[in-house]
C-alpha positions as a printed NumPy array, in Angstrom:
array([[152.772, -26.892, 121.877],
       [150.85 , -27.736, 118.263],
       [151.213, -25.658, 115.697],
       [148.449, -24.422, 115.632],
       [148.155, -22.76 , 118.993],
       [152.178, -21.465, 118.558],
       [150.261, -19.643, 115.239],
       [147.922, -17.701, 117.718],
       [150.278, -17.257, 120.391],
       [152.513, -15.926, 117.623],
       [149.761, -13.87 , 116.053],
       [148.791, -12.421, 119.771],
       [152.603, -11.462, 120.14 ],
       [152.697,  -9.6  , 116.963],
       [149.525,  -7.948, 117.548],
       [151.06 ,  -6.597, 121.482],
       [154.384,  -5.862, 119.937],
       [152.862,  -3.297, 117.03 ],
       [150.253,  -2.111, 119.539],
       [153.529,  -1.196, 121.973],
       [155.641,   0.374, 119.392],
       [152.833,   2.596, 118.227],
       [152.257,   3.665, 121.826],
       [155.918,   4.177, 121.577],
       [156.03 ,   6.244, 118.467],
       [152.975,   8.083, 119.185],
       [153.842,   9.464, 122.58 ],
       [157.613,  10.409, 120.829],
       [156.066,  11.598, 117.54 ],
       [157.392,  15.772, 118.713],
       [160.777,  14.597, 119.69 ],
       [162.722,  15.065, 116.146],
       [165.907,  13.371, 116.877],
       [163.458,  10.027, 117.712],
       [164.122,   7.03 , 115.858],
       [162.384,   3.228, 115.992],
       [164.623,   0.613, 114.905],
       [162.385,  -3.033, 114.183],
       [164.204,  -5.909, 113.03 ],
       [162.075,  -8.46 , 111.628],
       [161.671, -11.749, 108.857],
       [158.102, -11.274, 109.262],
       [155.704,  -9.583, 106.532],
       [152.767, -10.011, 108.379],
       [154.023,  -7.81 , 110.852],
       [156.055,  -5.69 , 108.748],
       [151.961,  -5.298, 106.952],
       [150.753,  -4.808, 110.495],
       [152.977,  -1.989, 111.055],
       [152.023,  -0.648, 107.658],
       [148.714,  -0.604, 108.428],
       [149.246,   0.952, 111.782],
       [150.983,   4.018, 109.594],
       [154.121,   3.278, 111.628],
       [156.495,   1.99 , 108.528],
       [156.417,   3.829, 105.5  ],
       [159.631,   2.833, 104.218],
       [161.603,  -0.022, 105.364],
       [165.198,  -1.483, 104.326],
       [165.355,  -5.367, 102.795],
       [168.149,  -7.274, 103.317],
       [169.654,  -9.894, 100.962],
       [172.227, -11.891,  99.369],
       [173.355, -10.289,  96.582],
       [175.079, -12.733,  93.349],
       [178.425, -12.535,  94.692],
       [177.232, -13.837,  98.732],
       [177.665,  -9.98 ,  99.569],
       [174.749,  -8.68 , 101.319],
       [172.838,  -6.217, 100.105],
       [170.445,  -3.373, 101.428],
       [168.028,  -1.959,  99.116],
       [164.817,   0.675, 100.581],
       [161.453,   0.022,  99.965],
       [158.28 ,   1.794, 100.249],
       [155.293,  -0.136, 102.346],
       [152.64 ,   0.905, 100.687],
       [153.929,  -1.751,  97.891]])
């Protein structure tokens, strides 16, 4: 497969995966002990999700200066 169509297919993927966990979300929105758990290295679909009003904060994780690592919160609308 070229690069180029493993982009789309990629791209397609995202788009079904954010379009599924906002169906998700949505339909649990009135259940308060309802959490969604995404683990991702993407931005783009960390954005998408953004944009969908699905992640309003999200936790980065990195290598802190002594090889520990390190989780720090964020806010999306960055």
């Amino acid at each position: 497969m070229s690069r180029r169509v493993s982009m789309l297919v990629d791209a397609h993927m995202m788009i079904a995966i954010t379009d599924v966990g906002y169906s998700i979300a949505q339909h649990r929105s009135q259940q308060s002990n309802f959490q969604l758990l995404i683990i991702t290295h993407d931005e783009a679909f960390l954005e998408m999700l953004h944009r969908y009003g699905q992640a309003r904060t999200y936790y980065r994780v990195a290598k802190n200066a002594n090889g520990y690592s390190q989780i720090e919160q964020e806010s999306a609308s960055r």
